[in-house]
C-alpha positions as CSV (number, residue, x, y, z in Angstrom):
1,X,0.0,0.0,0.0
2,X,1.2,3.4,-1.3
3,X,1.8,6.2,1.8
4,X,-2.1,7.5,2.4
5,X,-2.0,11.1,4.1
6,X,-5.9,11.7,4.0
7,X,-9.0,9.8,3.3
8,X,-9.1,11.3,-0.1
9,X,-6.2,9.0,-1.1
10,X,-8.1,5.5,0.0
11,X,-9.0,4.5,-3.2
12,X,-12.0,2.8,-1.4
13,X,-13.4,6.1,-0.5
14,X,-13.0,7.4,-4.2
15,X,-15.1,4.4,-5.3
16,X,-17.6,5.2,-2.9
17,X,-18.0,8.5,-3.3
18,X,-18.5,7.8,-7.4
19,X,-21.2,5.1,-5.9
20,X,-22.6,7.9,-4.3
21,X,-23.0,10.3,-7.4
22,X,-24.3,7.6,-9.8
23,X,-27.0,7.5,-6.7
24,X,-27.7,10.9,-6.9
25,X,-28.0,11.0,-10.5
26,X,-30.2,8.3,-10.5
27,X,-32.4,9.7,-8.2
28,X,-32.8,13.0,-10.1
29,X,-35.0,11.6,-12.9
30,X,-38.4,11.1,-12.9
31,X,-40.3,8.3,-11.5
32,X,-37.3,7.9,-8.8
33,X,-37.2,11.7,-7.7
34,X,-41.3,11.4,-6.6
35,X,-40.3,8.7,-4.2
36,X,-38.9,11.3,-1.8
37,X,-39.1,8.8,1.0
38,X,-37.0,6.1,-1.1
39,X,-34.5,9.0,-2.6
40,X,-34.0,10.0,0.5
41,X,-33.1,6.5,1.9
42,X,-31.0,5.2,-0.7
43,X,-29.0,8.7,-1.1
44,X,-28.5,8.3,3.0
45,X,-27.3,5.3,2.3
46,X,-24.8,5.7,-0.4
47,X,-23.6,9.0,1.4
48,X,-23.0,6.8,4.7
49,X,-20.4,4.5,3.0
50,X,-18.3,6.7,1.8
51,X,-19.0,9.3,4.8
52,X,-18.1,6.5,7.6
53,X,-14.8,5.3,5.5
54,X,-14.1,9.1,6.1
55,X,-14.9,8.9,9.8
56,X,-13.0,6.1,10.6
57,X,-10.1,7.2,8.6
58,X,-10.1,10.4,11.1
59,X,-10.6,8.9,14.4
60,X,-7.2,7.8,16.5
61,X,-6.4,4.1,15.7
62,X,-6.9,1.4,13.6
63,X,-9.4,-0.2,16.1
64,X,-11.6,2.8,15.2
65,X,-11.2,2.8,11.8
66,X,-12.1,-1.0,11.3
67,X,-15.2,-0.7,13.3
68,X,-16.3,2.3,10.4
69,X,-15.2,0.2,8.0
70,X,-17.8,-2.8,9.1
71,X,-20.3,0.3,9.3
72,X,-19.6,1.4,5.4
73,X,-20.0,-2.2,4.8
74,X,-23.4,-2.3,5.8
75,X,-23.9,0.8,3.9
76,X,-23.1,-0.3,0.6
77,X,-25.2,-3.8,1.4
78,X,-27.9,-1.7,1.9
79,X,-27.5,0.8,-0.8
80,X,-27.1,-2.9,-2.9
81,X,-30.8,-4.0,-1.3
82,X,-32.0,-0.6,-2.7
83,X,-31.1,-0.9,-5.8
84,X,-32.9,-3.9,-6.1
85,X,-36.1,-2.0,-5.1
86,X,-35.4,0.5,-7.5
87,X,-35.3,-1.8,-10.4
88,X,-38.2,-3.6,-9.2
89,X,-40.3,0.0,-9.0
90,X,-39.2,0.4,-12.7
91,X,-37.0,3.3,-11.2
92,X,-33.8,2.5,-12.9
93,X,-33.0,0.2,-16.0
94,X,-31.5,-3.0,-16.4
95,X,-28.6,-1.7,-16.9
96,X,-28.3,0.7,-14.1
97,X,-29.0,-1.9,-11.9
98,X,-26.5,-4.3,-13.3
99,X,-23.4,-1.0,-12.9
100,X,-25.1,-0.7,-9.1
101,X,-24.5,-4.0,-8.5
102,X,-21.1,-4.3,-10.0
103,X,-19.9,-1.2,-7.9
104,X,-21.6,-2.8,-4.2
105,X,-19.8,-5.9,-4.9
106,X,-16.2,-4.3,-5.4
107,X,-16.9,-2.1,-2.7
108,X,-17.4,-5.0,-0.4
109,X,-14.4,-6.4,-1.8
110,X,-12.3,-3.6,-1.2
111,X,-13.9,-2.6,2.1
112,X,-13.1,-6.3,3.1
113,X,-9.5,-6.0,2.0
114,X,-8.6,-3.1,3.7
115,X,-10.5,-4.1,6.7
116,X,-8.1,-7.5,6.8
117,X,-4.7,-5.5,6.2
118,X,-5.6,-3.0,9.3
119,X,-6.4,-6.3,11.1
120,X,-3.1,-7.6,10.4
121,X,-1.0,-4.7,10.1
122,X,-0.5,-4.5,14.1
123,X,-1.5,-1.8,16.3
124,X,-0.4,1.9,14.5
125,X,-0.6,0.0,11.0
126,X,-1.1,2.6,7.7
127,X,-2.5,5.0,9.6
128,X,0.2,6.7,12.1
């Protein structure tokens, strides 16, 4: 792993954050944007993967920063769950669904990697 100064660098939270503007995008056409309730779930949701990677990457160890990690996990299963709704609502094509899907899978790929090299990495690890 290259030297990582900020959580800008984690190349998890860059794939995140272009999760969460597909969302957003997505959620801007019409039949998806008069779901407010649903836009404003899946939006949360997409937001809170990359936002907790950010969170954890700030906070003062490891420890910390796995436990966030596990938290942006279940983030990006849910925002995965949701995209599944939208599909079924006819808010998003076939092929929307199908790049959704691809992105929650490497993010829990990633997510999982990085969570297992903290683990490993002893007690300062990347971080300090």
């Amino acid at each position: 792993m290259s030297s990582i100064a900020t959580f800008e660098d984690l190349h998890v939270w860059q794939e995140a954050r272009e999760l969460c503007q597909r969302v957003r995008k997505l959620t801007k056409a019409i039949p998806f944007k008069n779901d407010y309730r649903f836009c404003s779930q899946i939006n949360a949701s997409s937001g809170s993967v990359m936002d907790n990677i950010a969170e954890g990457f700030e906070r003062d160890g490891n420890r910390e920063f796995i436990q966030f990690l596990y938290i942006a996990k279940g983030s990006n299963g849910e925002v995965r769950s949701q995209a599944y709704r939208a599909f079924d609502a006819e808010f998003i094509s076939e092929e929307e669904l199908k790049w959704l899907l691809a992105k929650t899978h490497t993010l829990k790929t990633k997510l999982n990697n990085l969570i297992v090299t903290l683990k490993n990495s002893g007690e300062k690890g990347y971080k300090k």
